[in-house]
SERO-4910 file (N, C-alpha, C, O; in steps of 0.05 Angstrom, whole numbers):
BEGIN
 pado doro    nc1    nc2    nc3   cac1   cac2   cac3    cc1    cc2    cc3    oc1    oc2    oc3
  Unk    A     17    -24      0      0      0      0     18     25      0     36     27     16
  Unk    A     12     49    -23     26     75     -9      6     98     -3    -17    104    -10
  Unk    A     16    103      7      3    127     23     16    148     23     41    148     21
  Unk    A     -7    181     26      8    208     19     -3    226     32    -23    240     29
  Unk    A     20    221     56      2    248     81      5    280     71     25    293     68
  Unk    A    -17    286     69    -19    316     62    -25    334     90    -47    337    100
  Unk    A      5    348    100      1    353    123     30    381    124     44    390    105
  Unk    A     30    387    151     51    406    145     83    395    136     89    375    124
  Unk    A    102    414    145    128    413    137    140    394    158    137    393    183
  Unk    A    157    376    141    163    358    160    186    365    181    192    349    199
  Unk    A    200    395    176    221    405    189    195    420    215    205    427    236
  Unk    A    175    422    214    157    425    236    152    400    257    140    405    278
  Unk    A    159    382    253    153    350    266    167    365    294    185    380    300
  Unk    A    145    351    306    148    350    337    159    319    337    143    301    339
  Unk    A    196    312    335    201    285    333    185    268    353    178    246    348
  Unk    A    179    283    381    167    265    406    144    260    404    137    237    410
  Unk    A    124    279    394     98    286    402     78    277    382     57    265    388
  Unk    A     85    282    359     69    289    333     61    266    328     77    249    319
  Unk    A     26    260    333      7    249    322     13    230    288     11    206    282
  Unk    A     23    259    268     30    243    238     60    229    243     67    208    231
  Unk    A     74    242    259    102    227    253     88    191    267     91    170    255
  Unk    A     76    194    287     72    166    293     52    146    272     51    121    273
  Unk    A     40    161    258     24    146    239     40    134    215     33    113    205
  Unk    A     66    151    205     73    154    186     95    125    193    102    107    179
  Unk    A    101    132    219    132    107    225    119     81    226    130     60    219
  Unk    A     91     80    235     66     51    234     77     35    204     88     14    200
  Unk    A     67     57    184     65     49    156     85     51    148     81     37    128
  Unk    A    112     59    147    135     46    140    141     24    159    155      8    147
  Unk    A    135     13    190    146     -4    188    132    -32    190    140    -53    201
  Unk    A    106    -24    174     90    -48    161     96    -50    121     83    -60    103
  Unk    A    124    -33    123    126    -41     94    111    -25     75    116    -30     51
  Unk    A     95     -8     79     80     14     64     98     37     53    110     53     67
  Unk    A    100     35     23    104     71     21     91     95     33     67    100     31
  Unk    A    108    110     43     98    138     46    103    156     42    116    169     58
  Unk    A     94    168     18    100    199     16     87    224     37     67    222     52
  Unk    A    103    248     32     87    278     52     87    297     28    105    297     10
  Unk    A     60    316     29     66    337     22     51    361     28     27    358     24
  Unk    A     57    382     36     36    405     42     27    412     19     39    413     -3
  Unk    A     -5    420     26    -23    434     14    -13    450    -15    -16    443    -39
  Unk    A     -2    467     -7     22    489    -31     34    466    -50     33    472    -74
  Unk    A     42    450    -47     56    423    -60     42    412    -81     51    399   -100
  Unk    A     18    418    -75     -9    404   -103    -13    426   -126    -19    449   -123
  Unk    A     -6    410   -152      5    418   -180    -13    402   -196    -21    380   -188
  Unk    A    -19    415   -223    -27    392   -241     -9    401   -268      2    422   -276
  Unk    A    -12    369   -279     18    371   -302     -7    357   -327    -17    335   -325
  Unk    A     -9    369   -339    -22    349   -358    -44    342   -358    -48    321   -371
  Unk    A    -66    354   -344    -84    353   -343    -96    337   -315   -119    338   -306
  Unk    A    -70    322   -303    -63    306   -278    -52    317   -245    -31    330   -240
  Unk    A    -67    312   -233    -62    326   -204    -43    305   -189    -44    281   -183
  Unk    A    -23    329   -187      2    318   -188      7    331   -153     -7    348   -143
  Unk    A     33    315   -138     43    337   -127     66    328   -116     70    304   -116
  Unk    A     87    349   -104    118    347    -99    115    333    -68    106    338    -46
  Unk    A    124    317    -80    128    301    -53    161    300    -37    184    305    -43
  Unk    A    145    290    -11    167    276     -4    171    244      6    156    237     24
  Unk    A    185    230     -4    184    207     -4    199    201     11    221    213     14
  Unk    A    191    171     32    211    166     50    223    142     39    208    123     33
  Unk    A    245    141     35    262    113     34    254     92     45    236     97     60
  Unk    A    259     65     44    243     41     57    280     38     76    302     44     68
  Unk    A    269     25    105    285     22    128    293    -10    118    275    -21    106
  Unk    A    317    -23    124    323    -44    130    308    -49    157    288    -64    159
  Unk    A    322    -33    182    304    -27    211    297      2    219    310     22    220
  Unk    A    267     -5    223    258     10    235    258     31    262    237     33    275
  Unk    A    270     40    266    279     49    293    263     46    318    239     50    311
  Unk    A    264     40    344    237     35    360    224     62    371    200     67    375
  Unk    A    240     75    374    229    115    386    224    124    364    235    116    343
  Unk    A    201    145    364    200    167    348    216    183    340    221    179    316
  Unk    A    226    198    350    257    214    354    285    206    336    301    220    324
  Unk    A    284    180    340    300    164    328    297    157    295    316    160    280
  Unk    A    266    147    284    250    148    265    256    167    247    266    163    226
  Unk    A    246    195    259    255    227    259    277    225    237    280    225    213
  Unk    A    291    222    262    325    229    259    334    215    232    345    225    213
  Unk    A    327    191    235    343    170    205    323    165    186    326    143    176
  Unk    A    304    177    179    284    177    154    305    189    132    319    209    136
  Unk    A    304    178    115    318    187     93    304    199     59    311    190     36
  Unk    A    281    222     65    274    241     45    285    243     18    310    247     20
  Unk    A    276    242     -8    274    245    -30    254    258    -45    234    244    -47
  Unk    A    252    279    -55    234    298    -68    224    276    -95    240    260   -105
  Unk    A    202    278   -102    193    273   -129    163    278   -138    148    272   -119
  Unk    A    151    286   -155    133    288   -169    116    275   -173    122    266   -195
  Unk    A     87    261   -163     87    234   -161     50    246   -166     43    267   -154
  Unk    A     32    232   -182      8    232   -186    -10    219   -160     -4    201   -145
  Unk    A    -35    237   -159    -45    231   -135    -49    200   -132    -42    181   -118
  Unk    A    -72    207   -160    -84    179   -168    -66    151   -166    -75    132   -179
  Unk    A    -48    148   -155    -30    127   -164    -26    124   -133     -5    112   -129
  Unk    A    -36    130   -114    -33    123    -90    -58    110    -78    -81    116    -83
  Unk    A    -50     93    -62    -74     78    -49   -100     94    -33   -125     92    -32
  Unk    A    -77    113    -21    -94    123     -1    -76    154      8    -52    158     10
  Unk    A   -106    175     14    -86    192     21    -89    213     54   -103    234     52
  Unk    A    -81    209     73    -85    218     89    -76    247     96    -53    257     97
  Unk    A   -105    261    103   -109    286    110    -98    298    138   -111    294    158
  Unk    A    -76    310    140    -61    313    167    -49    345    171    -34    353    189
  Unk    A    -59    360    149    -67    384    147    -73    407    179    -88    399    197
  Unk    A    -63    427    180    -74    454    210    -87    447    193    -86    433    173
  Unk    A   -112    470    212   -136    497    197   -115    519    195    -90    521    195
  Unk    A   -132    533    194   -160    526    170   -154    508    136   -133    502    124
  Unk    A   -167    506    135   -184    497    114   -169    498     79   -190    497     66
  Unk    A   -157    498     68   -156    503     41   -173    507     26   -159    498      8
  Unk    A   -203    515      9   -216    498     -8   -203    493    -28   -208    472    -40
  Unk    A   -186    508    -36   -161    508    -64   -166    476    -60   -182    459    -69
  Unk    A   -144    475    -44   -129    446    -38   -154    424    -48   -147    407    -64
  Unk    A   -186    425    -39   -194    411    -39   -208    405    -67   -222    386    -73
  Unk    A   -200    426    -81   -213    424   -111   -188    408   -125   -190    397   -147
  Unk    A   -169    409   -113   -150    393   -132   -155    362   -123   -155    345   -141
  Unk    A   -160    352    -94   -178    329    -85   -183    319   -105   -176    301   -120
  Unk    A   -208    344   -100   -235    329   -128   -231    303   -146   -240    281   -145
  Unk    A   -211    317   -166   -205    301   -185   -192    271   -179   -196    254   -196
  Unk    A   -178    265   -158   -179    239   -151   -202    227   -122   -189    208   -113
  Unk    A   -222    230   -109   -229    224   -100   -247    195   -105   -257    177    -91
  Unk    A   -245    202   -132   -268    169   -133   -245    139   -144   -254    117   -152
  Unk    A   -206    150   -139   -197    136   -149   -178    120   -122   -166     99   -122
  Unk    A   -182    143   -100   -168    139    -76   -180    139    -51   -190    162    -48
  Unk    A   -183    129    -36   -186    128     -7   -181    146     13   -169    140     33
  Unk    A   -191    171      6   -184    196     33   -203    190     56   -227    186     59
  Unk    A   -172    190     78   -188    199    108   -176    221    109   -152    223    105
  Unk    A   -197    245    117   -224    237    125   -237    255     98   -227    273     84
  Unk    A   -268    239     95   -273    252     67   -271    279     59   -274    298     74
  Unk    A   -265    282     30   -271    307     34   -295    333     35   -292    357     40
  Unk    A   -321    317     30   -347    326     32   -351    325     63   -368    339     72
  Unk    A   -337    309     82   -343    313    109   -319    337    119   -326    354    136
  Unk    A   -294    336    109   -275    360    121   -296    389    111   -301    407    126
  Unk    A   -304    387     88   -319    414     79   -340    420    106   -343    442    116
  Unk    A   -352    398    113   -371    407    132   -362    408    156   -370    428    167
  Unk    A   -349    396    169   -330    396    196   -313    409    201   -310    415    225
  Unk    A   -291    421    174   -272    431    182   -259    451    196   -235    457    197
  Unk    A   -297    472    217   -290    498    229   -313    484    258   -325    463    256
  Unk    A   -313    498    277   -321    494    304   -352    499    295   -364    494    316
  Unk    A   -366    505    280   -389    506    271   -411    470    267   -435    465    272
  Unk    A   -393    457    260   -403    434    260   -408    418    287   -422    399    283
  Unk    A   -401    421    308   -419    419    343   -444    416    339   -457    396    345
  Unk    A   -457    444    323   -484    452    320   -492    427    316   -504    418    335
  Unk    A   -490    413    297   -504    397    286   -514    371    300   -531    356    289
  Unk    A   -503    368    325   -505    350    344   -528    362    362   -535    345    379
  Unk    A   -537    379    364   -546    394    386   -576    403    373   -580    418    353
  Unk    A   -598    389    392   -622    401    379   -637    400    403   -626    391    423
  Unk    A   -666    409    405   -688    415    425   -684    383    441   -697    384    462
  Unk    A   -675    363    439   -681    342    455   -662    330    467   -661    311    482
  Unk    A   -633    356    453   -604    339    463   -595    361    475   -597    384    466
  Unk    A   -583    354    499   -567    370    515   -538    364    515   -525    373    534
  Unk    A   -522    348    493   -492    349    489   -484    372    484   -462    367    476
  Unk    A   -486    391    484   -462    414    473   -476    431    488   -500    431    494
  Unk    A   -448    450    495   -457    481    518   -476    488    492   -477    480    469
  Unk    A   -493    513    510   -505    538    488   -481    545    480   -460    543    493
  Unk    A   -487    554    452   -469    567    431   -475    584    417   -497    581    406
  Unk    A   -462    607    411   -470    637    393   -449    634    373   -427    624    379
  Unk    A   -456    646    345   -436    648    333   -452    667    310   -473    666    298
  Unk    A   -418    694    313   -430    721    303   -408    733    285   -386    722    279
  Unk    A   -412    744    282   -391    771    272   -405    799    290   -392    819    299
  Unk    A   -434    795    292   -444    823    304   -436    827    329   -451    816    346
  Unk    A   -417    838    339   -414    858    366   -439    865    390   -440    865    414
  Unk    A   -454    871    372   -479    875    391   -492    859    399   -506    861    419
  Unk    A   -491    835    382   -508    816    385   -488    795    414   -497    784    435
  Unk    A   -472    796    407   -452    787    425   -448    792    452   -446    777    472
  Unk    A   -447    823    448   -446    837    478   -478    832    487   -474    827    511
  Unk    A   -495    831    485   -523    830    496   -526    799    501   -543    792    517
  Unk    A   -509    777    487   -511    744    497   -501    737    517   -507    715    528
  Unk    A   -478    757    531   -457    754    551   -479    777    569   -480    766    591
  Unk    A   -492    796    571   -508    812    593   -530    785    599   -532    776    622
  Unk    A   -543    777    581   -558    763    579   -552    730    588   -573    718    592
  Unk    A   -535    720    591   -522    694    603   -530    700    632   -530    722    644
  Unk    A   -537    680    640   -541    667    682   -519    668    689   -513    677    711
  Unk    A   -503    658    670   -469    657    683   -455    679    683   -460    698    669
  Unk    A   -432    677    702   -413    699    705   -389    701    685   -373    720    680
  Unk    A   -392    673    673   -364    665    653   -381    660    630   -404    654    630
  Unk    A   -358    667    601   -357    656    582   -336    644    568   -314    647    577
  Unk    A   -342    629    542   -318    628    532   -314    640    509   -336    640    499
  Unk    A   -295    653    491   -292    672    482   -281    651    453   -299    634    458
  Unk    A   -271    642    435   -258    630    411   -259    642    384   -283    647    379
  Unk    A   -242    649    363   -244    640    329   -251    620    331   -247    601    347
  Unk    A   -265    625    307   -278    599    289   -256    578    272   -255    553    274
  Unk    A   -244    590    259   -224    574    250   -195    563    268   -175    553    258
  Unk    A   -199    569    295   -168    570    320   -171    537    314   -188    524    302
  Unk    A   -140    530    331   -134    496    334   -111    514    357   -102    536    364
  Unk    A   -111    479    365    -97    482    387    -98    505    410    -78    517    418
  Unk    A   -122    507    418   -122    531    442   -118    552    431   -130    568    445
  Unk    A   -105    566    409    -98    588    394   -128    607    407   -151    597    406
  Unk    A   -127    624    415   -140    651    418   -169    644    440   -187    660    445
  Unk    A   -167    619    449   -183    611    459   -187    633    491   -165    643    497
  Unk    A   -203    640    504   -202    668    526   -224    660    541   -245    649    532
  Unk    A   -221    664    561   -249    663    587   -253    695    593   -234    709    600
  Unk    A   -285    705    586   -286    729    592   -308    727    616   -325    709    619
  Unk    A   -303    748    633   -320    747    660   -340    771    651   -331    787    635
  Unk    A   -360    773    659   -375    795    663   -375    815    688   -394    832    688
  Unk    A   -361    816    704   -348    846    722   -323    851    701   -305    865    713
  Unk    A   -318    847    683   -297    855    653   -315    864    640   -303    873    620
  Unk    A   -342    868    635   -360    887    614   -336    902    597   -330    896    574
  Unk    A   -326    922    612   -311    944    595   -292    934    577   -286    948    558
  Unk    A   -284    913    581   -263    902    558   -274    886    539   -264    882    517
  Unk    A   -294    878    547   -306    854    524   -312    864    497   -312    847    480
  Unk    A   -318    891    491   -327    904    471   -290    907    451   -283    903    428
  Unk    A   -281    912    470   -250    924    448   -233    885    447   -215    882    431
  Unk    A   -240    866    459   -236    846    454   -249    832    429   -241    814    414
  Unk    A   -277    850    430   -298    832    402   -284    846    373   -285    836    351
  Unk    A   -272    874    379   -261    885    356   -244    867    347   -244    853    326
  Unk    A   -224    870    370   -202    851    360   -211    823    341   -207    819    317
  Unk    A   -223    805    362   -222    785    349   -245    783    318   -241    766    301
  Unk    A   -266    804    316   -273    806    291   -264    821    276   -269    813    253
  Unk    A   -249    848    276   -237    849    254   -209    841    245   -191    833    259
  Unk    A   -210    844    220   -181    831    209   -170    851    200   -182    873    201
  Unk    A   -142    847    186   -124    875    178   -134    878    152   -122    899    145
  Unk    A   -144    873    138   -148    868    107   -176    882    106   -183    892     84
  Unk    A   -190    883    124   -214    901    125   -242    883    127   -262    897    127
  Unk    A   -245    858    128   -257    836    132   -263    827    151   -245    830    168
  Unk    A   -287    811    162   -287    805    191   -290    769    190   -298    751    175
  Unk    A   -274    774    223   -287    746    225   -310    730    247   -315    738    270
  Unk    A   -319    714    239   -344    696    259   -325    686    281   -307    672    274
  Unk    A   -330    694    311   -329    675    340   -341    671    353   -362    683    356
  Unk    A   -334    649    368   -355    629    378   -365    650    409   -350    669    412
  Unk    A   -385    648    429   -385    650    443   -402    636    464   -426    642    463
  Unk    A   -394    617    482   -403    580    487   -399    593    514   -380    607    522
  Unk    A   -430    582    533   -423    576    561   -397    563    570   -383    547    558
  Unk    A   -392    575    597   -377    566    602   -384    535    619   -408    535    625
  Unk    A   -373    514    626   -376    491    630   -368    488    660   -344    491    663
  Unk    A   -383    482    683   -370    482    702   -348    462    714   -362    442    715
  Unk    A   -329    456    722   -316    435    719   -294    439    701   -273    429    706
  Unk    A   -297    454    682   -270    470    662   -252    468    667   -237    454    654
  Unk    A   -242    483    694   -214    501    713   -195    467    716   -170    463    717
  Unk    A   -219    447    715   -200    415    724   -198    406    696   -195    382    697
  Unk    A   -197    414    676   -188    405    657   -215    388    633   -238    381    640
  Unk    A   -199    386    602   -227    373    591   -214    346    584   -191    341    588
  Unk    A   -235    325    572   -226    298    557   -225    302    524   -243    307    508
  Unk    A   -197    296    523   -201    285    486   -197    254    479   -179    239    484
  Unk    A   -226    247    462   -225    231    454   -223    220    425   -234    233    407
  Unk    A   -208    195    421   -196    204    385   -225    177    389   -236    165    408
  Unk    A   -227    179    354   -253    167    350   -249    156    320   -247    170    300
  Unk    A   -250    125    322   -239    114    291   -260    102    284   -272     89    301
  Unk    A   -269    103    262   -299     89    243   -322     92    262   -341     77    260
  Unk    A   -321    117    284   -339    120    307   -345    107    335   -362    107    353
  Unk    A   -322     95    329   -310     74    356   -291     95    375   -278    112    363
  Unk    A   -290     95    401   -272    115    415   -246     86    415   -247     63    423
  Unk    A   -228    101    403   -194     75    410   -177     92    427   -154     83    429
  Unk    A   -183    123    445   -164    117    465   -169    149    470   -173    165    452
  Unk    A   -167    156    497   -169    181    508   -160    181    533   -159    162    549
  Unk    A   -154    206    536   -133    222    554   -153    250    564   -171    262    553
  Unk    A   -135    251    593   -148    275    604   -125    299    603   -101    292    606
  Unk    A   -131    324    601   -111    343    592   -129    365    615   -153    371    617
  Unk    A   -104    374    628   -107    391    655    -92    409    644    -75    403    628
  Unk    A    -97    440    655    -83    469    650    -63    471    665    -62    463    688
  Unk    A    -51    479    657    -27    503    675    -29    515    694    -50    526    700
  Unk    A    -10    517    707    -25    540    736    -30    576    718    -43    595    726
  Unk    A    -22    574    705    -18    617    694    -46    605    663    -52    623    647
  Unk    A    -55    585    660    -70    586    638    -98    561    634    -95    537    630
  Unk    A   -122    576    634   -141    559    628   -145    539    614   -162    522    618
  Unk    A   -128    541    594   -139    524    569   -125    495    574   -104    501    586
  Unk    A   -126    466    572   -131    447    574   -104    437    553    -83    425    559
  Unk    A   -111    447    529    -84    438    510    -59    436    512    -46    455    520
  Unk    A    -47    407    502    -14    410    513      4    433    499     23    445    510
  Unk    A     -6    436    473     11    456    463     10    490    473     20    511    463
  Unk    A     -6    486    493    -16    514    512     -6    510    544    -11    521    565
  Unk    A      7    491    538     23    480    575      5    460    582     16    460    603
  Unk    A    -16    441    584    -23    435    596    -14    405    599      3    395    585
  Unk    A    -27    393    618    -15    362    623    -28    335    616    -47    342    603
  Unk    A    -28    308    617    -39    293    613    -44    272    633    -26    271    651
  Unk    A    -65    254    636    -74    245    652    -91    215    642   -106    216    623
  Unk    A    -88    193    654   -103    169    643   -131    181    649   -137    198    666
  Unk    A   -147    166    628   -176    176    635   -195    147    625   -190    136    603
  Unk    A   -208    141    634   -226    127    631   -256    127    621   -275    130    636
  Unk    A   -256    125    605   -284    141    594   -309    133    619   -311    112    633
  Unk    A   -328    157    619   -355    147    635   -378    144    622   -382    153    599
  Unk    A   -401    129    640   -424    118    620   -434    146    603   -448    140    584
  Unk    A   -432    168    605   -440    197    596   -421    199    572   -428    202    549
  Unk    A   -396    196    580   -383    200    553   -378    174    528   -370    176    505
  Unk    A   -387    151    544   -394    126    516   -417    134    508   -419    129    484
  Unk    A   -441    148    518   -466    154    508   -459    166    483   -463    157    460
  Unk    A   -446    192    491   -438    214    482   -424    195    444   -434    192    422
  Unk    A   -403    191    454   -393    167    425   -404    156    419   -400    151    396
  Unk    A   -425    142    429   -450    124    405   -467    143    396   -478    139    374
  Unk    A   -472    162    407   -492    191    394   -489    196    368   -501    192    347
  Unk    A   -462    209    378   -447    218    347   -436    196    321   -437    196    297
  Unk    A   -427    181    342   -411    161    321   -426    160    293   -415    177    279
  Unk    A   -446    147    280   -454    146    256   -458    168    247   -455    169    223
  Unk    A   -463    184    257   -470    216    235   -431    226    229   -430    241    209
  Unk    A   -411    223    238   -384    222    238   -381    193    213   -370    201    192
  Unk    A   -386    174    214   -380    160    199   -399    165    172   -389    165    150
  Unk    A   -426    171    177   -433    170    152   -428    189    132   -429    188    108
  Unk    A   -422    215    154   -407    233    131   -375    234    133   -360    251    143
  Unk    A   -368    207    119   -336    200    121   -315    215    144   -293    221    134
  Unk    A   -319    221    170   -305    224    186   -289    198    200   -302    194    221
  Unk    A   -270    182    198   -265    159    204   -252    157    221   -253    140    239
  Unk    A   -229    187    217   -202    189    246   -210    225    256   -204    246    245
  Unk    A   -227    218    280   -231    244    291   -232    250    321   -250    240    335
  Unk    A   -213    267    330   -208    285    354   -229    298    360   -232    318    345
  Unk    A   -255    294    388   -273    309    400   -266    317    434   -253    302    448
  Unk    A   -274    338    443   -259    347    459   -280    353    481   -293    374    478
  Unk    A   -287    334    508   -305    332    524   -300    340    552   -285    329    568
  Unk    A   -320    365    557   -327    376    577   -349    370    590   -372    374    580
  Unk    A   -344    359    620   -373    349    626   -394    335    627   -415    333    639
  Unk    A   -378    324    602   -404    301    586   -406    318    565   -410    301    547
  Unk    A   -407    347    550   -412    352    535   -392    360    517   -369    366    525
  Unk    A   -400    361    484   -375    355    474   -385    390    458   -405    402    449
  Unk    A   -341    394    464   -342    417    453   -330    425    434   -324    448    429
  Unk    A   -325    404    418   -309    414    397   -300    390    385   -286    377    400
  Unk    A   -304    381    362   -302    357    338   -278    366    317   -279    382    299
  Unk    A   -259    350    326   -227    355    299   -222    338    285   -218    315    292
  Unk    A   -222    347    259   -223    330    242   -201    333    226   -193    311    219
  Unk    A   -184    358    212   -166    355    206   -140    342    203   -126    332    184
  Unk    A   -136    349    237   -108    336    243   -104    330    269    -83    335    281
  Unk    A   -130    313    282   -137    304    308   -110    299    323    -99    280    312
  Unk    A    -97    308    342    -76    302    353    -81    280    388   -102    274    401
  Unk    A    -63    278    391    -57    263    423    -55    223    424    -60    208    443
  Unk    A    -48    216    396    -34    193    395    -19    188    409    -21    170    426
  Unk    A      6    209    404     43    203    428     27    208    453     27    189    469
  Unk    A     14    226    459     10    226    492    -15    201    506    -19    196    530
  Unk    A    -26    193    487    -49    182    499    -32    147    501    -36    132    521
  Unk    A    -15    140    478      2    117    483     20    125    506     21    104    519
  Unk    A     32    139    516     55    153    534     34    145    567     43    128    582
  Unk    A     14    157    574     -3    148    599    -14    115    602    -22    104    622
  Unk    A    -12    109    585    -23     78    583      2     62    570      0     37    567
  Unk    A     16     70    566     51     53    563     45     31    540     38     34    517
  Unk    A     47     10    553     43    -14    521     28    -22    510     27    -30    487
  Unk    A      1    -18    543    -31    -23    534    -45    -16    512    -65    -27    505
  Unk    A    -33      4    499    -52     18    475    -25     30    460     -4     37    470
  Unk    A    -37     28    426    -18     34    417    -42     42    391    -53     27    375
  Unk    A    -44     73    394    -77     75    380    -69     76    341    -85     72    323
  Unk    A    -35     83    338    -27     86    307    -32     52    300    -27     51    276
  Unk    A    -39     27    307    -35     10    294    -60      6    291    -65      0    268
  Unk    A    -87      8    309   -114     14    305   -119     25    276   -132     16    257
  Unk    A   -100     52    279   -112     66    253   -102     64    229   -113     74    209
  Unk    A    -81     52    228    -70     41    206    -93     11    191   -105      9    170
  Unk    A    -88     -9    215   -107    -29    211   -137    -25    203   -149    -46    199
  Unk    A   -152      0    201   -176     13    194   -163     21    164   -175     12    144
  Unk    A   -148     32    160   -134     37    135   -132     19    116   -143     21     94
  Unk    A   -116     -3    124   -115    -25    106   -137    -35    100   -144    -39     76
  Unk    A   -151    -40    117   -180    -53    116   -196    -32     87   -206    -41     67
  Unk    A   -193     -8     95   -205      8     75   -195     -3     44   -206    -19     28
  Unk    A   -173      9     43   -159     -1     20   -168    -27      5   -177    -27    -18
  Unk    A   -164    -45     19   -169    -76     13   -202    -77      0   -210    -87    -20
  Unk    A   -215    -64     17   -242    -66      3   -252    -49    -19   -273    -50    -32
  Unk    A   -230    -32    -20   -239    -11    -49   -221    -24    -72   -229    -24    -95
  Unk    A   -205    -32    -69   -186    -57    -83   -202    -79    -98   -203    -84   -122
  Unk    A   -216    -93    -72   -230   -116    -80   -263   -110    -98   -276   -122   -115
  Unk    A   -263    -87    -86   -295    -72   -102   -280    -63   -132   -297    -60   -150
  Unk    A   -259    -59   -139   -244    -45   -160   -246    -79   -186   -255    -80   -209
  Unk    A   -235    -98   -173   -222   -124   -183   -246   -139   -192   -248   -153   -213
  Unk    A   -273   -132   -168   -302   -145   -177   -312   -131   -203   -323   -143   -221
  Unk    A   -306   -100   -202   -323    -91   -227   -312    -94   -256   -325    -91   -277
  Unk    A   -278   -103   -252   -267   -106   -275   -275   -140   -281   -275   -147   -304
  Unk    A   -281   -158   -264   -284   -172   -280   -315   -173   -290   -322   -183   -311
  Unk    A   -331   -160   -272   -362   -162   -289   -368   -153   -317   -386   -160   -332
  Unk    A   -349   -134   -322   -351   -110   -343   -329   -130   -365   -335   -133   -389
  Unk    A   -308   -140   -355   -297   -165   -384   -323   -190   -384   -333   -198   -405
  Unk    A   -331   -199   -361   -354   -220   -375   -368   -201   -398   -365   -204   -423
  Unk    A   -385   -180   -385   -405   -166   -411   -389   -159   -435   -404   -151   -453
  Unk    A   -368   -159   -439   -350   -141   -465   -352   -178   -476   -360   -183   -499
  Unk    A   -343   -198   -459   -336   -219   -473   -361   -235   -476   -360   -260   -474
  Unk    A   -390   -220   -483   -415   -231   -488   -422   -244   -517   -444   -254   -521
***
């Protein structure tokens, strides 16, 4: 099988940490090609969507650390057609490309993307929560989402609570994420400037979500494969900072899911799978879930790292991979021979 993570710069690799570096060392050392390439990297030559890759050499041995992996991967640039890969995994920040995803297009009915790309279109901003959340479900805090200032400032006078939470729409990783209090009235207004306008003269939509009580102790992320939960971790703040995320200081913790939060994953699970979400990062407060990642779901290295040998969630998702493959393979091999019986009528 090869595979072609479309994700950032590999001189960005967190050698310890990073979610894709651990996916990527799975499938080389099950013998898989793997190419990388960012977004900017996708070209078409000939009418063919093409893009510069980077290709990893195949290991005699595999190294057993990440770090190590890292270190002795041996990179080669080449030019390499989408279509000619088995499968191509989406490991992409936000926001969003749509560029990127129009060049997709053209191989999607020939390759195996996780996660689809008609489901990244719909998932790929904090807006998609909503969709879980109706008159009979109580999973997700109340949620506002504006560009209007006024409308904003009158949801926060208007809240029971003393707290909110403040976010962009497009943020990852804790990025801009803020707890505003209401004895702060006076600042909240030159904070909504900020975060809605942009330098270019354009504004942007943020979220503004009850606050959750129980917060200050930290939230649960749980990664979620074909809508199955395969492994979660609890992530506690900093003493100088609210936010929960490791790449924001925060820490990690074994966590055990509770009967509220398996609810919670059978809820969602099929509406995630049926709109091709297969490998996805949801991020649970309370029982209630605040936020669905689908891009570039992280906390593999840390969630194997608290649970040591017990879990090892990159071979899960690899083994969901192959499986994919194999059956669009075998659906590929069935239609060629039905279509030579009818030609040979």
């Amino acid at each position: 099988m090869n595979v072609c993570f479309i994700m950032y710069p590999w001189e960005d690799i967190d050698p310890e940490n990073d979610t894709s570096l651990a996916l990527i060392k799975e499938c080389v050392k099950r013998g898989h090609g793997v190419a990388m390439c960012t977004p900017a990297n996708l070209t078409i030559r000939d009418s063919v969507t093409n893009a510069f890759c980077m290709f990893i050499s195949s290991m005699d041995k595999v190294p057993k650390t990440l770090k190590a992996f890292y270190n002795k991967a041996e990179l080669r640039e080449e030019m390499l057609p989408l279509a000619g890969f088995d499968s191509i995994f989406f490991r992409a920040n936000p926001p969003l490309d749509p560029i990127m995803l129009n060049f997709l297009d053209s191989v999607k009915e020939d390759v195996f993307i996780i996660n689809s790309l008609q489901g990244m279109r719909e998932a790929n901003n904090k807006l998609y929560t909503a969709a879980f959340g109706d008159a009979h479900s109580n999973i997700i805090p109340n949620t506002h989402v504006s560009k209007n200032k006024e409308y904003l400032v009158q949801q926060i006078r208007e809240s029971k609570a003393d707290k909110m939470i403040l976010k962009p729409l497009n943020g990852f990783g804790g990025s801009g994420v803020i707890l505003i209090e209401k004895s702060a009235m006076n600042n909240i207004k030159s904070l909504l400037d900020f975060y809605i306008t942009s330098g270019d003269g354009s504004s942007n939509y943020v979220i503004l979500q009850d606050y959750i009580e129980g917060a200050d102790e930290g939230d649960v992320r749980i990664l979620l494969l074909n809508g199955e939960p395969v492994g979660a971790m609890k992530r506690v703040p900093g003493k100088d900072d609210h936010r929960s995320n490791v790449s924001a200081g925060g820490s990690i913790q074994k966590h055990t899911l509770t009967k509220v939060e398996k609810a919670l994953c059978k809820q969602i699970g099929p509406k995630l799978v049926k709109d091709g979400l297969y490998f996805v990062g949801i991020d649970v407060i309370g029982g209630k879930l605040v936020e669905v990642n689908v891009m570039s779901p992280g906390g593999i290295t840390y969630i194997n790292k608290v649970y040591k040998s017990k879990v090892r969630v990159e071979e899960h998702v690899i083994d969901f991979l192959e499986s994919k493959v194999e059956d669009q393979m075998q659906a590929f091999d069935r239609r060629t021979r039905l279509r030579k019986t009818v030609q040979d009528a």
